[in-house]
C-alpha positions in Angstrom: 42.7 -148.6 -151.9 44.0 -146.2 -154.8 42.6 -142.4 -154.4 40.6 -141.2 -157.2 39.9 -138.2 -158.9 36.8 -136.2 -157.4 35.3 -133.4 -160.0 33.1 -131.2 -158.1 30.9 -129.3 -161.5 29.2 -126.7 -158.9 33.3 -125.1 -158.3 34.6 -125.4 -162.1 34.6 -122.0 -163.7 35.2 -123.1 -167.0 39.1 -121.1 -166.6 40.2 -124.4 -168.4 43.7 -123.6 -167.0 43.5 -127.6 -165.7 43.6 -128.3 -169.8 46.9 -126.2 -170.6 48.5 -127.9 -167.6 47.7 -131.6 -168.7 48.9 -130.6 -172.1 52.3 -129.0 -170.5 52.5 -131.9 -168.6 51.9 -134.6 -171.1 53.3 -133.0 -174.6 55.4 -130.0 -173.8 52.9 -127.3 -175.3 50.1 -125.1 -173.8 47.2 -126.7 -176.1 44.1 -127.5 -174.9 43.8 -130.1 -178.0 46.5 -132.2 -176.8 44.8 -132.7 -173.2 44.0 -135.4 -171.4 41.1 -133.3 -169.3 38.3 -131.5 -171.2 36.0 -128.9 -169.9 32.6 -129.5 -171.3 30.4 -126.3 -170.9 26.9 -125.9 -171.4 26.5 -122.3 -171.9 22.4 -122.0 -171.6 22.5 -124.1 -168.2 25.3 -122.3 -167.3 27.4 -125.8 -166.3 31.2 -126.7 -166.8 32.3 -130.3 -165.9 35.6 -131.3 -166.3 35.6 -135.0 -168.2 38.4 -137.2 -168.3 39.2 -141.0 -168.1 37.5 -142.4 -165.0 39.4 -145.3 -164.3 36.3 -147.5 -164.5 36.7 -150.7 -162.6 35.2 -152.9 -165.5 37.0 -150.6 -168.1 35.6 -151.4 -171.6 38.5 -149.4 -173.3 40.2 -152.5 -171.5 38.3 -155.3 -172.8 38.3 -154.4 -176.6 41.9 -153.6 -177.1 43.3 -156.0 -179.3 46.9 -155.9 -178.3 45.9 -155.4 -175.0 47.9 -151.8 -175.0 45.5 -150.9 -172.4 45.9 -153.0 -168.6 44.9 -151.5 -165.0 47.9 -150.9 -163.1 47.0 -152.6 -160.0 49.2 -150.8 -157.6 47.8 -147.1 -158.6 44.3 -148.3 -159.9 44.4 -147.0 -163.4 44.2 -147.8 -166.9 47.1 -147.3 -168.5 48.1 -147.3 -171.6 50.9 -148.5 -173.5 51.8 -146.6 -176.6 54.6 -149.2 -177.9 51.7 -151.7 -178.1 48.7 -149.3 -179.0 48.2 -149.8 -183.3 46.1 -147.1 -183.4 42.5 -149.3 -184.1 40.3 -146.9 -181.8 38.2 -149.9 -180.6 39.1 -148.0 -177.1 37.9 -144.6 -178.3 34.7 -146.1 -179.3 33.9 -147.9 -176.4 34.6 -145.3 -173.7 31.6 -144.0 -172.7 32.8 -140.8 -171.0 34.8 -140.1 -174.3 37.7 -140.6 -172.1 40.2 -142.1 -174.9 41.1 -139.6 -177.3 43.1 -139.3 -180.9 46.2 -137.0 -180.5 45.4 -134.6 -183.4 49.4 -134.1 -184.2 50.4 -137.6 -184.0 47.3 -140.0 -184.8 48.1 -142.2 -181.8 45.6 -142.8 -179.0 46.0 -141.0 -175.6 44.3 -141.1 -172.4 44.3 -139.4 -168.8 47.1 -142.1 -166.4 46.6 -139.7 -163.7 50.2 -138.4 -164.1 50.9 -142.0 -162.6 49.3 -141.0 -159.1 50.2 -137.0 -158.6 47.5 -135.6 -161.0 49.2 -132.1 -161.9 45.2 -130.8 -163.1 44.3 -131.0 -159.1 47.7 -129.0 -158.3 46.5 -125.7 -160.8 42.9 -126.1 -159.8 42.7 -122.7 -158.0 38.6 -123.3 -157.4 39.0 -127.1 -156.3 37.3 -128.1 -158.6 39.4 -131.0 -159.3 40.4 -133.0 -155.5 42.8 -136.1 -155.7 41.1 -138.0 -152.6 40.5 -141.3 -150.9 37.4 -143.1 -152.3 36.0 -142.5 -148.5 36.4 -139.0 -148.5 35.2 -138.7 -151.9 31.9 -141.5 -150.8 31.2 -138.6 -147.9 30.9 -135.6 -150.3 28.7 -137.4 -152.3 26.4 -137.9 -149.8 26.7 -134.7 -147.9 25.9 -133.1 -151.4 22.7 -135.5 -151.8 21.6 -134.3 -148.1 21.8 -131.1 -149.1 19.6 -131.8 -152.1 16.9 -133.5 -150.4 16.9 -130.9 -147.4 14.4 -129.4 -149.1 12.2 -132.0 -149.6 13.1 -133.2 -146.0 11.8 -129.4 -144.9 8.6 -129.3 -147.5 7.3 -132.7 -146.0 8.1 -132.6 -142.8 6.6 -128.7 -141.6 10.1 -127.7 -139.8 13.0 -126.3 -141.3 16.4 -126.2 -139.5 19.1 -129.1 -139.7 19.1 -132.7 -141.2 21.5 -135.0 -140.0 21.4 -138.2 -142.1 24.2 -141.3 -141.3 26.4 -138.7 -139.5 26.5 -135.8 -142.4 24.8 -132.7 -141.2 23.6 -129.9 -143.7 
């Protein structure tokens, strides 16, 4: 099974230095424009989530491209996208609902995160590991250790005892 990008919110800093990598990587300039990965802060909550494409199984970016520029490349398990074949309609940028497709602002044509075809160079500069480049089962378990952990409250509110939870082998 391809790995998958795992964005951890509670490490990101908001340093955005995963933004001027992707652009490095992908158009030869430090511009946070011409990224793949944005860093979407909410400055009175205090929260910083790094968005990009997610790779959705049932991509809709997919299914409205007219030219079909866009196709899941089975052996990585990512959309990628053709730019010989894109013509620039923005169906994809429309139907994204993570606002994953994007207009390059210097040449018109659409982009999107490929994952730097399997060796994501966002997850190499991510000093806080916020970004992780994992399994789906690794990525599965930290989901649900982090869920333990927010119900351990609960578990400790209803149940008169604090102390450890251990739910489906994940202890907290």
């Amino acid at each position: 099974m391809a790995k998958m990008l795992y964005i951890d919110p509670s490490k990101c800093t908001g340093c955005r230095t995963c933004e001027l990598v992707c652009s490095i990587k992908n158009e030869g300039m430090a511009n946070p424009v011409l990224s793949r990965i944005r860093v979407i802060a909410d400055k009175y909550q205090g929260v910083r989530i790094p968005m990009l494409c997610q790779q959705c199984l049932d991509a809709p970016c997919v299914s409205v491209c007219p030219v079909h520029a866009l196709r899941r490349d089975s052996g990585l398990g990512i959309v990628k996208l053709d730019e010989n074949r894109c013509i620039g309609c923005k169906a994809c940028v429309l139907a994204c609902p993570f606002g994953g497709a994007a207009i390059n602002p210097l040449s018109g044509q659409i982009f999107k995160c490929g994952l730097c075809d399997g060796d994501p160079e966002c997850v190499k500069f991510c000093e806080d590991k916020a970004l992780t480049y994992v399994e789906p089962d690794v990525m599965l378990m930290e989901i649900k250790r982090q869920a333990v952990q927010n119900l351990s409250p609960l578990f400790e509110k209803y149940s008169g005892r604090g102390g450890t939870v251990r739910v489906a082998g994940v202890e907290t």
